[in-house]
C-alpha positions in Angstrom: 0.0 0.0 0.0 3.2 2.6 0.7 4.8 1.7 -2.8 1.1 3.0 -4.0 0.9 5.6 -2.5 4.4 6.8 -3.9 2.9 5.9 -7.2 -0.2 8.6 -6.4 2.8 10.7 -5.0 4.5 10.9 -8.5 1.2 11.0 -10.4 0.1 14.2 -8.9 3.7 16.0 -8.8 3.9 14.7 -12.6 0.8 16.6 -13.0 0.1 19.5 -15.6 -3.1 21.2 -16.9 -4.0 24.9 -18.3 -7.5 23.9 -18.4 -10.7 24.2 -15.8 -12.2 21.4 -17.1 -9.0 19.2 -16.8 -8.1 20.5 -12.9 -11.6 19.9 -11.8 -11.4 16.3 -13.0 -8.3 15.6 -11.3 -9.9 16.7 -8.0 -12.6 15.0 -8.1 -10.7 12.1 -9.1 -8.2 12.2 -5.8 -11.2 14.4 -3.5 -14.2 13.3 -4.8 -16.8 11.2 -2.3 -15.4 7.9 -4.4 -12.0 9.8 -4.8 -8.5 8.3 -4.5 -8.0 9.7 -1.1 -11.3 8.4 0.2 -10.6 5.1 -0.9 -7.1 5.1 0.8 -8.9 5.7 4.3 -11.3 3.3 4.0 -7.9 0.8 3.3 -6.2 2.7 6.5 -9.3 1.3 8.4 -7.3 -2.6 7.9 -3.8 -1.6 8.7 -2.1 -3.3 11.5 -2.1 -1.1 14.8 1.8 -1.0 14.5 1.9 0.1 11.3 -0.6 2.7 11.4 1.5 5.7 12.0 3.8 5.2 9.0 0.6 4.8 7.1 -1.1 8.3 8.3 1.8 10.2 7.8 1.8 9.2 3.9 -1.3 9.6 4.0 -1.5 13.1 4.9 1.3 13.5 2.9 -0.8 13.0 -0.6 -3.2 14.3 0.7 -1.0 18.2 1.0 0.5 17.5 -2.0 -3.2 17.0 -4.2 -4.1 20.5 -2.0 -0.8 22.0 -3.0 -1.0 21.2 -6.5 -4.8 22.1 -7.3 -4.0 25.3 -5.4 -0.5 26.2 -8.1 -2.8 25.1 -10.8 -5.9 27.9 -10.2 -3.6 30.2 -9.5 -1.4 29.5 -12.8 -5.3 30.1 -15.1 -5.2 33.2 -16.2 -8.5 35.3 -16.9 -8.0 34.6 -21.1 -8.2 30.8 -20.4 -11.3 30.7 -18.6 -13.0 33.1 -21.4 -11.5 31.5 -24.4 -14.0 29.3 -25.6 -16.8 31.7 -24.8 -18.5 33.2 -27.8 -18.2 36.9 -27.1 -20.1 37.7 -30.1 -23.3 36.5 -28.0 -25.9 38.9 -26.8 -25.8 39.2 -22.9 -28.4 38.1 -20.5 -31.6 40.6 -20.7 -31.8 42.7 -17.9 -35.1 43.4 -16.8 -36.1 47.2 -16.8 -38.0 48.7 -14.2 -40.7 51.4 -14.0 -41.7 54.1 -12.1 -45.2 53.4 -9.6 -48.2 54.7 -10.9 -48.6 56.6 -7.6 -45.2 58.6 -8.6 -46.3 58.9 -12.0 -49.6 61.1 -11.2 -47.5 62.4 -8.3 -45.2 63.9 -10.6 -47.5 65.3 -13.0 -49.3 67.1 -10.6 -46.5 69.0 -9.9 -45.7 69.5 -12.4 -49.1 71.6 -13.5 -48.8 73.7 -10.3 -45.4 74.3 -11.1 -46.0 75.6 -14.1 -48.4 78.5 -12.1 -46.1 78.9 -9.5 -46.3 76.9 -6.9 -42.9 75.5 -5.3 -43.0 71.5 -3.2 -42.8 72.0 0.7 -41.9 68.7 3.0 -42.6 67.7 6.8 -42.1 64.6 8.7 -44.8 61.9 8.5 -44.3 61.2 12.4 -46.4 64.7 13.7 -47.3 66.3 17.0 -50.7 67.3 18.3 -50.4 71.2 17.4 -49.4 70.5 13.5 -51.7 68.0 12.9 -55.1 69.1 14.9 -54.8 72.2 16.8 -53.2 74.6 15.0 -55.3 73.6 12.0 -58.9 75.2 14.0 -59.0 71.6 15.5 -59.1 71.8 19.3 -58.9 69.1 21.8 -62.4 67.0 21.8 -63.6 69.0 18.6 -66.2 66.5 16.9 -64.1 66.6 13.6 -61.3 64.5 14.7 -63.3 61.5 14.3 -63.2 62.1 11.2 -59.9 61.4 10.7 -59.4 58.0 13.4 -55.4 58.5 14.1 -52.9 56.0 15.0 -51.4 57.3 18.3 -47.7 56.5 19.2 -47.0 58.7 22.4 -49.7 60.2 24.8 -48.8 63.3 26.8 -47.5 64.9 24.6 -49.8 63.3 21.7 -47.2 62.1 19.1 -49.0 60.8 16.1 -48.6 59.7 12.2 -50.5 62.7 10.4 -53.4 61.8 8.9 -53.0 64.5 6.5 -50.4 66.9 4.5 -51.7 69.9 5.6 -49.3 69.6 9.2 -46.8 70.6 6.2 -48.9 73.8 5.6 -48.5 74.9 9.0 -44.9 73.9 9.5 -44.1 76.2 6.2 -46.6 79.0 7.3 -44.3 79.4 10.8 -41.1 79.8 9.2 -42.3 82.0 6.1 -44.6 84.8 5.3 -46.7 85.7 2.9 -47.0 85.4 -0.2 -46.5 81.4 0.0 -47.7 79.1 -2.7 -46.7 75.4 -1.9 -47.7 71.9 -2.5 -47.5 69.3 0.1 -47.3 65.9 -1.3 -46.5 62.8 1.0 -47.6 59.8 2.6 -50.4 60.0 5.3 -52.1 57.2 7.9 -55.7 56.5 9.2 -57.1 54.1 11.1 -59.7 52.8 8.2 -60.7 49.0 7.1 -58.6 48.2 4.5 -61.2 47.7 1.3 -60.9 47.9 -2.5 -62.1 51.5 -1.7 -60.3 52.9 1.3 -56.9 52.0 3.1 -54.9 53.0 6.7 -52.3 54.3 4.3 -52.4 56.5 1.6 -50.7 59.3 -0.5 -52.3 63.4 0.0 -51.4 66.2 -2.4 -52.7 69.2 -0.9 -51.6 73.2 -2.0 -51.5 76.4 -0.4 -51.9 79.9 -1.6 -51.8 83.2 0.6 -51.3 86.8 -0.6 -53.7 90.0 -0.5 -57.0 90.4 -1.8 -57.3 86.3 -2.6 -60.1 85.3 -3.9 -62.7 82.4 -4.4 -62.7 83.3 -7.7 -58.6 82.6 -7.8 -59.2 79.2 -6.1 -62.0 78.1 -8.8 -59.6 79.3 -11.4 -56.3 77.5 -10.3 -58.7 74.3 -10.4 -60.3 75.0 -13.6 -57.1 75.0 -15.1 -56.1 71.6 -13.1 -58.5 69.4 -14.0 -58.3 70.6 -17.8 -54.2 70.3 -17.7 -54.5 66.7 -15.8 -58.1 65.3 -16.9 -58.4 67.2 -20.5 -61.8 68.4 -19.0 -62.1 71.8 -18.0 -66.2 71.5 -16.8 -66.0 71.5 -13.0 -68.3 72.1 -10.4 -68.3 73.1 -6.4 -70.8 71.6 -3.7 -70.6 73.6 -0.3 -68.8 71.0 2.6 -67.2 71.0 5.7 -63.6 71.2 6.8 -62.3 73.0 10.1 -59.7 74.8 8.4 -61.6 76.4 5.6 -64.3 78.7 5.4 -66.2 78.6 3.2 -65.4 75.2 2.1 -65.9 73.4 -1.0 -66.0 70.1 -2.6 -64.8 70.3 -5.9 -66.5 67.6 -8.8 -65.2 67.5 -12.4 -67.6 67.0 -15.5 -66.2 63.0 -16.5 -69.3 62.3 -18.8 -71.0 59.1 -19.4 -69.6 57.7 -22.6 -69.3 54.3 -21.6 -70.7 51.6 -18.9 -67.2 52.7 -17.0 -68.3 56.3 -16.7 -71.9 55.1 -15.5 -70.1 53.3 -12.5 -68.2 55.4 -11.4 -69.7 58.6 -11.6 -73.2 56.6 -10.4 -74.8 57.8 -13.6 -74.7 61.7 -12.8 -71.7 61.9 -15.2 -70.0 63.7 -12.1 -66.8 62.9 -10.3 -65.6 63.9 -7.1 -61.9 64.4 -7.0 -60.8 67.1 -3.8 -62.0 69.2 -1.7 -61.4 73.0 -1.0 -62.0 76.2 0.7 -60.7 79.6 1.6 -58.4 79.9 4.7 -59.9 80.0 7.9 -58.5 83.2 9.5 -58.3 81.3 13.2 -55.7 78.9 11.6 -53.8 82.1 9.7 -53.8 83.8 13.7 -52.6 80.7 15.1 -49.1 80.6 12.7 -48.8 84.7 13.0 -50.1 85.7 10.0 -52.4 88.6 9.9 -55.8 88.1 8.8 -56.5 91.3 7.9 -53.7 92.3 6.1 -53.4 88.2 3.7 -56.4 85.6 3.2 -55.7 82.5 0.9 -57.0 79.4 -0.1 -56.2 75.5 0.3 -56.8 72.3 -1.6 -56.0 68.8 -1.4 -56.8 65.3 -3.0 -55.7 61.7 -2.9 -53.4 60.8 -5.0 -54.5 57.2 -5.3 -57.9 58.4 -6.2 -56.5 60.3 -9.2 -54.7 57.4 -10.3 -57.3 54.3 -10.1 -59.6 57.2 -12.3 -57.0 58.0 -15.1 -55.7 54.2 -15.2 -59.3 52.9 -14.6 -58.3 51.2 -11.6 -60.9 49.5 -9.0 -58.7 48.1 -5.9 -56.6 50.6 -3.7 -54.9 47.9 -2.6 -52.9 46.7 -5.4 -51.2 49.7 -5.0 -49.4 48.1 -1.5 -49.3 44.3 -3.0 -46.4 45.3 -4.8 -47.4 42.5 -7.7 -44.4 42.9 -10.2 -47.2 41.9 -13.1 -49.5 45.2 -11.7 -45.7 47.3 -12.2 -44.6 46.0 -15.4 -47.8 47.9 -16.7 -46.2 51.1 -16.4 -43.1 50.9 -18.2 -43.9 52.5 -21.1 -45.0 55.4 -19.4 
C-alpha cells in the first residue's frame, strides 16, 4: 500500500493542466466522495495497529501535495483561459427594466401643472405632534371633527401621532415664512380605516396652499379650472358647499367626467359627475394661530388623494394593489 501511494505521489507532482475542465477532473478524481483519497482511508481502516503511524503520515502526505498542486494550478489560469471558448459575439443576459409606480407617476405630474403657475414643493415629517396636525389647524382638543380622521397614536402626553393628513406641512411652512406662500404638500399620510378595494390605513395626499392679498374664491375656482383641464383634458368642473375646520367657506370640488361608456356610468353613479378634492378659503383662526395677519393676507387650500386620481386616469378598481407590490401590476407602467 506505501509503494502505491508513492505511485499517487509521482502522479500528482507529474501533473500538468492549463484547463478548468482538466483540474476539476483531477480533483474530483483524488477528493471526490469515491475519490483516490477516500478510498485510501477506507484501506487505512485494515492496517495493522503497529503500522498505522507510518501509514497516516503518507497519507497526509498525498493528501498536501493533491491540495498544493490544485492550489498552483488555479492560480497558474489566467483570466484569457477561462473566457476562451466563450462566444463573445453572443448577446448578454436581458436585464429586466424597471418602472416608475403609478402613484409617482400622477404624483409627478401634478406638480408638475402647479409648477408651471407657481407653486414650489414643501416637506414635513410623517411622524407629527398634536399642534401641526389638529390644533393649529382650528382643530381643538375634543372637537367632533377628529373623528373624522381616526389617528394611529404613538406617544400620549405629549400626543405624538402619524398625520393623517399633509396639511401639518402647511402649517410647518406658514411658521417659518410669510406671505406670499404658494406650496404643495405631497406625502404619505395614515388613518385608522378598514382596508377595502375603496379605502386603506395608508395612503398618498397632495394638498396646496396659496396666501397673498385680496385672494379670492374666484382665484381658487380658477387654479382648479385650469387643473383638472391640464390633468383630466376636461375643464367643466363644479363646487358643492362642505365642511372642513380649516376652511371657510369650504368646498368640494366635482369635475364633469361624462357618461360615454358603462365605465363612466359606475363610477360617476350615472350623474356623469366625479368627485376628486375638496377645498376652501383659509380660515382666518388657523392664519392667527401661525402669526399671519388676517387682515392684512387671506388664501386658499386644496387637497386630494393621490390614489384616487390614479385608479380614475388608469381605470383602476382596488386601492390595494397599489401596497401588493405584484411585479405583473408594475410592469404595466413601463412604457410610461
Amino acid at each position: 500500500m506505501l509503494d502505491k501511494i508513492d505511485e499517487y505521489l509521482k502522479e500528482v507532482s507529474q501533473f500538468h493542466s492549463e484547463t478548468l475542465s482538466e483540474i476539476e477532473e483531477f480533483r474530483i478524481s483524488y477528493n471526490g466522495k469515491k475519490g483516490i483519497l477516500n478510498s485510501i482511508f477506507e484501506e487505512f481502516k485494515k492496517v495493522p495497529n503497529d503500522q498505522k503511524k507510518a501509514f497516516g503520515q503518507k497519507i497526509n502526505t498525498l493528501k498536501q501535495a493533491v491540495n498544493a498542486k490544485l492550489e498552483e494550478l488555479k492560480s497558474g489560469i489566467s483570466m484569457d483561459s477561462t473566457t476562451e471558448k466563450q462566444d463573445l459575439s453572443r448577446p448578454g443576459y436581458p436585464l429586466e427594466l424597471g418602472s416608475r409606480h403609478p402613484i409617482n407617476l400622477v404624483k409627478n405630474k401634478i406638480i408638475d401643472i402647479f409648477k408651471s403657475i407657481g407653486f414650489a414643493v414643501a416637506d414635513g415629517p410623517e411622524i407629527e405632534d398634536d399642534w401641526h396636525n389638529f390644533t393649529a389647524l382650528n382643530l381643538p382638543e375634543h372637537h367632533p371633527a377628529r373623528d373624522m380622521q381616526d389617528t394611529f397614536f404613538i406617544e400620549q402626553n405629549p400626543d405624538i401621532l402619524l398625520r393623517t393628513h399633509t396639511s401639518s406641512v402647511q402649517i410647518r411652512y406658514m411658521e417659518k415664512h410669510q406671505p406670499p406662500i404658494r406650496i404643495l404638500a405631497p406625502g404619505r399620510v395614515f388613518r385608522n380605516e378598514a382596508v377595502s378595494a375603496r379605502a386603506h390605513c395608508i395612503f398618498h395626499q397632495i394638498e396646496g396652499l396659496y396666501i397673498d392679498k385680496n385672494v379670492s374664491f374666484a382665484d381658487l375656482k380658477q387654479t382648479l379650472q385650469f387643473f383638472t383641464t391640464e390633468l383630466f383634458g376636461k375643464s367643466k368642473i363644479r363646487m358643492r358647499p362642505s365642511y372642513f375646520p380649516f376652511t371657510e367657506p369650504s368646498a368640494e370640488v366635482d369635475v364633469y367626467w361624462g357618461l360615454n361608456s358603462e365605465t363612466d356610468y359606475r363610477i360617476t353613479k350615472g350623474t356623469g359627475w366625479l368627485e376628486i378634492m375638496g377645498c376652501g378659503m383659509i380660515d382666518p383662526a388657523v392664519l392667527k394661530n401661525v402669526n399671519i395677519n388676517p387682515d392684512e393676507y387671506n388664501g386658499y387650500a386644496f387637497g386630494m388623494g393621490i390614489e384616487r386620481i390614479v385608479m380614475l386616469l388608469y381605470q383602476m378598481s382596488d386601492i390595494r394593489m397599489f401596497f401588493e407590490n405584484d411585479i405583473r401590476m408594475l410592469e404595466q407602467f413601463k412604457t410610461l
